[in-house]
C-alpha positions as CSV (number, residue, x, y, z in Angstrom):
1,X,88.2,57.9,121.3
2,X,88.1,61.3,123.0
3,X,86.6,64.6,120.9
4,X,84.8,67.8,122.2
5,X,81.3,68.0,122.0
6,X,79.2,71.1,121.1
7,X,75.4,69.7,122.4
8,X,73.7,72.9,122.8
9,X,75.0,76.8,121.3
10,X,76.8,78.6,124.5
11,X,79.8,79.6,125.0
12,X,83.2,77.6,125.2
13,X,82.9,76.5,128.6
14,X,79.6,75.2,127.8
15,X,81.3,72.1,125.5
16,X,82.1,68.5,127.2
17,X,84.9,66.1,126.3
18,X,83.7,62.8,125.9
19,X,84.5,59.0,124.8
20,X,82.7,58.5,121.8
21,X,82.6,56.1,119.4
22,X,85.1,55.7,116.8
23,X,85.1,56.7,113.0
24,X,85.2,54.0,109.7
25,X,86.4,55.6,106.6
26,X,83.2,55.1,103.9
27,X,84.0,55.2,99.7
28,X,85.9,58.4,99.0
29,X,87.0,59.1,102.9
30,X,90.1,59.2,104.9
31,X,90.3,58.2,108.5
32,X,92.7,60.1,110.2
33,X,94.7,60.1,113.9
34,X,94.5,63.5,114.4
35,X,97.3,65.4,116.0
36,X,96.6,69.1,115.3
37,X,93.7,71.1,115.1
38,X,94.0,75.0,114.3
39,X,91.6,77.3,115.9
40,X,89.2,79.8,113.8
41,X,87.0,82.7,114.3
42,X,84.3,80.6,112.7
43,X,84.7,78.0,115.6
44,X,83.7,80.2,118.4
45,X,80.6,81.7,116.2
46,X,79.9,78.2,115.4
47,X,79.7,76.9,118.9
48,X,77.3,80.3,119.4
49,X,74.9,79.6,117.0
50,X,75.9,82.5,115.1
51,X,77.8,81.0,112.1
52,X,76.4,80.6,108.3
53,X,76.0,77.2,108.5
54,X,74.9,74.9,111.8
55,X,75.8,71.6,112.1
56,X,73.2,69.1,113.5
57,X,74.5,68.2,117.8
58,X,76.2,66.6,118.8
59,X,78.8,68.1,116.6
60,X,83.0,69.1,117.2
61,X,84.4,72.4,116.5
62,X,87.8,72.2,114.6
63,X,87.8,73.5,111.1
64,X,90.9,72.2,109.9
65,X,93.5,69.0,111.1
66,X,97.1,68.1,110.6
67,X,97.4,64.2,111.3
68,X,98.3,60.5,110.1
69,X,96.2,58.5,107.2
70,X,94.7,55.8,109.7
71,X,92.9,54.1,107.2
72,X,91.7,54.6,103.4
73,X,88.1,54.5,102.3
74,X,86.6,52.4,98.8
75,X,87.9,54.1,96.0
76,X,90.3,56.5,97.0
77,X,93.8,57.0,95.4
78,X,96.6,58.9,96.1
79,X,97.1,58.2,99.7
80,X,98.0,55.2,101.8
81,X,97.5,54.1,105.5
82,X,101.2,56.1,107.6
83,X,100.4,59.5,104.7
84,X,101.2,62.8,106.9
85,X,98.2,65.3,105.8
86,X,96.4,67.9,106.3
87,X,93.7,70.4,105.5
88,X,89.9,71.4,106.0
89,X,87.2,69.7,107.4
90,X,84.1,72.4,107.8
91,X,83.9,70.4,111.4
92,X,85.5,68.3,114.1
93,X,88.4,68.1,114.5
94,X,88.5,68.5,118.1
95,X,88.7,64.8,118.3
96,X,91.1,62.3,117.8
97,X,90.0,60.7,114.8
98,X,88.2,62.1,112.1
99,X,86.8,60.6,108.9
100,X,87.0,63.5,105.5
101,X,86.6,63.8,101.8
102,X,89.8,62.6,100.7
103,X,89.8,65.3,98.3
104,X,89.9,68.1,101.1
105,X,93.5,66.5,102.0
106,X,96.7,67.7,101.1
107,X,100.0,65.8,101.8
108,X,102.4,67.4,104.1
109,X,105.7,69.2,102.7
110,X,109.1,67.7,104.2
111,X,109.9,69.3,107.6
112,X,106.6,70.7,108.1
113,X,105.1,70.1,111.8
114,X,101.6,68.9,112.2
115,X,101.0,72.2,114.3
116,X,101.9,74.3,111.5
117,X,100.2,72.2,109.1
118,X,97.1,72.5,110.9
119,X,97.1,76.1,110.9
120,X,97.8,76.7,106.8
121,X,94.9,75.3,105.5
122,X,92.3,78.3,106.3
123,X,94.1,81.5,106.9
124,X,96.8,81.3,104.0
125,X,93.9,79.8,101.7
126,X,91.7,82.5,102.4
127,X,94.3,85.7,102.0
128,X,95.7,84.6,99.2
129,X,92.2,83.8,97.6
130,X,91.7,87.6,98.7
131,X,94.4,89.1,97.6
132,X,95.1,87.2,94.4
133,X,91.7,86.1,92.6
134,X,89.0,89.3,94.3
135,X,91.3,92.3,95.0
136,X,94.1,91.2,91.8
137,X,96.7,92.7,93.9
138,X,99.7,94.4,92.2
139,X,103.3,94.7,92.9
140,X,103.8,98.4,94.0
141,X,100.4,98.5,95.7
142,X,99.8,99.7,99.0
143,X,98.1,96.7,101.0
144,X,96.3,97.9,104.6
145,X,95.8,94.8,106.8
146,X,93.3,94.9,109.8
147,X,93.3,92.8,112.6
148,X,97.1,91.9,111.5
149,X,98.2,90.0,114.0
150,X,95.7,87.5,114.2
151,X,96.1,84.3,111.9
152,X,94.6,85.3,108.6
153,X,95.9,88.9,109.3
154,X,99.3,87.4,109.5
155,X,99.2,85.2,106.6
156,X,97.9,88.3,104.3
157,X,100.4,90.7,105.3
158,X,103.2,87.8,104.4
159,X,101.6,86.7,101.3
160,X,101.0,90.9,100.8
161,X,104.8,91.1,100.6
162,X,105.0,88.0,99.0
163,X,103.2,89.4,95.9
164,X,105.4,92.8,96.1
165,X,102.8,95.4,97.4
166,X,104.0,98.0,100.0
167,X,102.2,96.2,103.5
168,X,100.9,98.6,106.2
169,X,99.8,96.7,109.3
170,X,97.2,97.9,111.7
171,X,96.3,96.3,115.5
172,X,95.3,97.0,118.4
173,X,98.6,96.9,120.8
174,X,102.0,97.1,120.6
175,X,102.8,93.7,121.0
176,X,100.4,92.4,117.8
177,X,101.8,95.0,115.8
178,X,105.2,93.1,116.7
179,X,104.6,89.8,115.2
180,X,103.2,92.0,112.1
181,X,106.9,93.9,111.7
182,X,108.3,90.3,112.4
183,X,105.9,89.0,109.1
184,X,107.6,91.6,107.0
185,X,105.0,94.2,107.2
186,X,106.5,98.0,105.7
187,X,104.4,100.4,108.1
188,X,102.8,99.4,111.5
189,X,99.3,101.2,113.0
190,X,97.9,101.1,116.4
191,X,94.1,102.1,115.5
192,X,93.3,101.9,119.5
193,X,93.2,104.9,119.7
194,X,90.5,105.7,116.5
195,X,92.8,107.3,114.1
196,X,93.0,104.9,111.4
197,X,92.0,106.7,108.6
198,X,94.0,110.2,109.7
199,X,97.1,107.9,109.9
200,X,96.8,105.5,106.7
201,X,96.5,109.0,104.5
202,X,99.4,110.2,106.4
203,X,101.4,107.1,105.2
204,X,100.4,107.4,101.5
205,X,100.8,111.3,101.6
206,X,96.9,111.9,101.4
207,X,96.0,109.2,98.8
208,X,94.8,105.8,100.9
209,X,95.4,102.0,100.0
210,X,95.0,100.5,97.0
211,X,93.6,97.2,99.1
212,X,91.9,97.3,102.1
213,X,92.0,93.6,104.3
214,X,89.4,93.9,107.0
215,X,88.7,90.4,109.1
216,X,87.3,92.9,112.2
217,X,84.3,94.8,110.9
218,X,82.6,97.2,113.2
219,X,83.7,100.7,113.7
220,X,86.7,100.3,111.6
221,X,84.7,98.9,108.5
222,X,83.8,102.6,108.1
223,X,87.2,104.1,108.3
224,X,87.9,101.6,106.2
225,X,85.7,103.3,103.4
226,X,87.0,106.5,104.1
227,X,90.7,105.3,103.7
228,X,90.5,103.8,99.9
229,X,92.5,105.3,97.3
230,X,90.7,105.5,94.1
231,X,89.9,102.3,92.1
232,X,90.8,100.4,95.3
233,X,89.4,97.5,96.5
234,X,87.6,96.8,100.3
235,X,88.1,92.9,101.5
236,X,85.8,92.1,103.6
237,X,87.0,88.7,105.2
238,X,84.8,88.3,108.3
239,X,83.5,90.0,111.5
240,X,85.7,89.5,114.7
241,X,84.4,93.5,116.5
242,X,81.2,91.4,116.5
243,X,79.1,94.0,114.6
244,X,78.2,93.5,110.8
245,X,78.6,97.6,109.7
246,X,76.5,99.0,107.0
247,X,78.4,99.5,103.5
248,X,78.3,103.8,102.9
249,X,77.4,103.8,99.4
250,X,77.9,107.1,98.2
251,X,81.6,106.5,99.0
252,X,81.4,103.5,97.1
253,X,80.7,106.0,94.2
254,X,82.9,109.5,95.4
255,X,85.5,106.7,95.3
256,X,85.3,104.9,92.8
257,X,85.9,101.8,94.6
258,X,84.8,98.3,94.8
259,X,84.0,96.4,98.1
260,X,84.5,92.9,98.1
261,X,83.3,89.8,99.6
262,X,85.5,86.6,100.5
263,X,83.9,83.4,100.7
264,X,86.8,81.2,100.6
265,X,85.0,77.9,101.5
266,X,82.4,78.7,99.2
267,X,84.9,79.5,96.0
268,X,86.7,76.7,96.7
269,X,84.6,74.6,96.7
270,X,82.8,75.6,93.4
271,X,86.5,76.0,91.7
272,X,88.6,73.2,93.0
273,X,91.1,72.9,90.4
274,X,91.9,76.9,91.0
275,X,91.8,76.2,94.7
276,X,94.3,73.6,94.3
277,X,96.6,75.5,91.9
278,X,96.8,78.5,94.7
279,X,98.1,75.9,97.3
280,X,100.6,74.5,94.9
281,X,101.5,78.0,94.8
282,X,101.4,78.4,98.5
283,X,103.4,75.6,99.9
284,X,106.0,76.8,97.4
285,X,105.8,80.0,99.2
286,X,106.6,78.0,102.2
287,X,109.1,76.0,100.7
288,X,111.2,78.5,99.7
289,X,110.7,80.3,103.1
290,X,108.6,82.9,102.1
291,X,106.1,82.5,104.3
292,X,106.2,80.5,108.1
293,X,103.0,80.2,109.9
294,X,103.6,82.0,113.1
295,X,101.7,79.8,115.9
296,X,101.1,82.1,118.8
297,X,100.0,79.5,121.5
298,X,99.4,75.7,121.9
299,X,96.5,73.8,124.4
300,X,96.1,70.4,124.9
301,X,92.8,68.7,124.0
302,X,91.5,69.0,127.3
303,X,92.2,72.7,127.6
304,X,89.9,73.6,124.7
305,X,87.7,76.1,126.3
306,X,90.5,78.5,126.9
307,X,92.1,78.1,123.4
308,X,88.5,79.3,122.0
309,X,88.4,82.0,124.3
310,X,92.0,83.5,122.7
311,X,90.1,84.2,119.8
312,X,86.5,85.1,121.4
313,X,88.3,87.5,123.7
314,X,90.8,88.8,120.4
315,X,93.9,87.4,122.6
316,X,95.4,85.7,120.1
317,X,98.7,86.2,118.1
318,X,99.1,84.1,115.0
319,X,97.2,80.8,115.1
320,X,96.1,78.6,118.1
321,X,96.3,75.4,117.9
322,X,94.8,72.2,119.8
323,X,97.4,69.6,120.3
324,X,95.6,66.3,120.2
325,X,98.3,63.9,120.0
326,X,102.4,64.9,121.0
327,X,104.7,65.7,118.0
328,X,106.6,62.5,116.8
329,X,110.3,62.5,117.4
């Protein structure tokens, strides 16, 4: 079988595709034909060296696969060889089979593609993990999403709406901000120019949001600070500016605020029965159309270096996604 190899940190150009050799399912393990693979933010630090964890080489990015049960390990139940699943994998699925804990699968809802099923797993798991279990966000609130036109941005300003908050969306361009209006967000801000926190008190008449989502970091972490309403709550969800900021602590207390960290993998993995309950939840969110994945941009396998570098270079719109196998008819 084909899959992408990582054998030394660079960048994504650095990565080979090879034959290697293929997969057996061991006790508790699904082997799966993979057909999708989203791309994340943690993929391109990953294949940098700069991510949390570091997988021994040769290793695959791909943190999360749409595809077909191939075959079904000792002791699993619950899924048979022809399932349609998906879900996270922590690592390779840039390749077109994949062996994974059959408990990080989830069966795929009628009428759902493999490319959007790929791209649920992480970004709606991780918003709504934000928004619902650290941040307890309220219907009448006034929700700020950063970086809102990327995937996770995306999926928090729909499940934002979803959960009855007033959604203001911030991006960099007028095209991202776009697919945010498209996604259902209330108020849209272009912070390109630096004016984020003059132009989120301008929308709430001086006060600031009740929740702050920030995926970027950087510069805007500090407006960020400076743009919290009393008693809010500060998200922070990851690092795509690059830069880690410093957390200004004395408007931590002027504020009487909270900032919060997101470890979705982490949480989810300590507290899988409420992991599972809040993707019950989700993919009756999606069942009854009340959220739709919004995939900005498709690559085959063999492109992979230029579907990393749509989310190195903070190109991409919704979710990219590796194709590894063509959509059945």
């Amino acid at each position: 079988m084909k899959a992408v190899l990582c054998k030394a940190f660079g960048p994504p150009e650095s990565l080979v595709l090879e034959d290697v050799p293929a997969p057996e399912a061991g006790p508790s393990e699904l082997l799966l034909d993979v057909y999708a693979s989203a791309v994340n933010f943690p993929d391109v630090l990953m294949i940098e060296g700069k991510y949390q964890s570091r997988p021994p080489f040769p290793f695959s990015p791909g943190q999360e696969v749409a595809g077909v049960v191939a075959a079904v390990g000792e002791g699993v139940t619950g899924f048979s060889v022809g399932d349609r699943v998906f879900g996270g994998t922590g690592v390779g699925g840039f390749a077109e089979q994949i062996t994974v804990p059959a408990g990080a699968m989830r069966h795929m809802p009628a009428g759902m593609s493999f490319v959007q099923a790929s791209a649920i797993s992480t970004t709606y798991g991780t918003s709504y993990y934000a928004l619902k279990q650290r941040a307890a966000l309220q219907p009448g609130e006034t929700l700020l999403v950063l970086g809102a036109a990327g995937g996770v941005g995306l999926a928090a300003v729909e499940l934002g709406k979803a959960m009855g908050a007033r959604v203001i969306a911030a991006a960099s361009s007028a095209e991202k901000l776009a697919a945010a209006k498209a996604a259902g967000a209330d108020e849209l801000i272009d912070y390109s120019d630096g004016e984020l926190k003059d132009k989120v008190k301008n929308l709430t008449g001086g006060r600031g949001a009740d929740v702050i989502y920030d995926p970027v970091g950087g510069e805007l972490f500090d407006q960020c600070m400076r743009s919290i309403a009393w008693y809010g709550r500060v998200l922070v969800i990851g690092f795509a500016a690059g830069d880690i900021p410093r957390v200004p602590i004395n408007l931590i207390l002027l504020k009487s605020c909270q900032v919060v960290g997101v470890f979705y993998g982490a949480w989810s993995a300590r507290f899988r029965d409420e992991a599972a309950e809040n993707f019950r939840e989700i993919l009756d969110l999606y069942r009854s159309g009340r959220i739709n994945p919004l995939i900005g941009r498709e690559y085959p396998l063999a492109d992979y270096a230029n579907a990393l570098r749509d989310l190195s270079e903070r190109r991409a719109i919704g979710k990219v996604v590796v194709r590894v196998r063509p959509e059945p008819v």
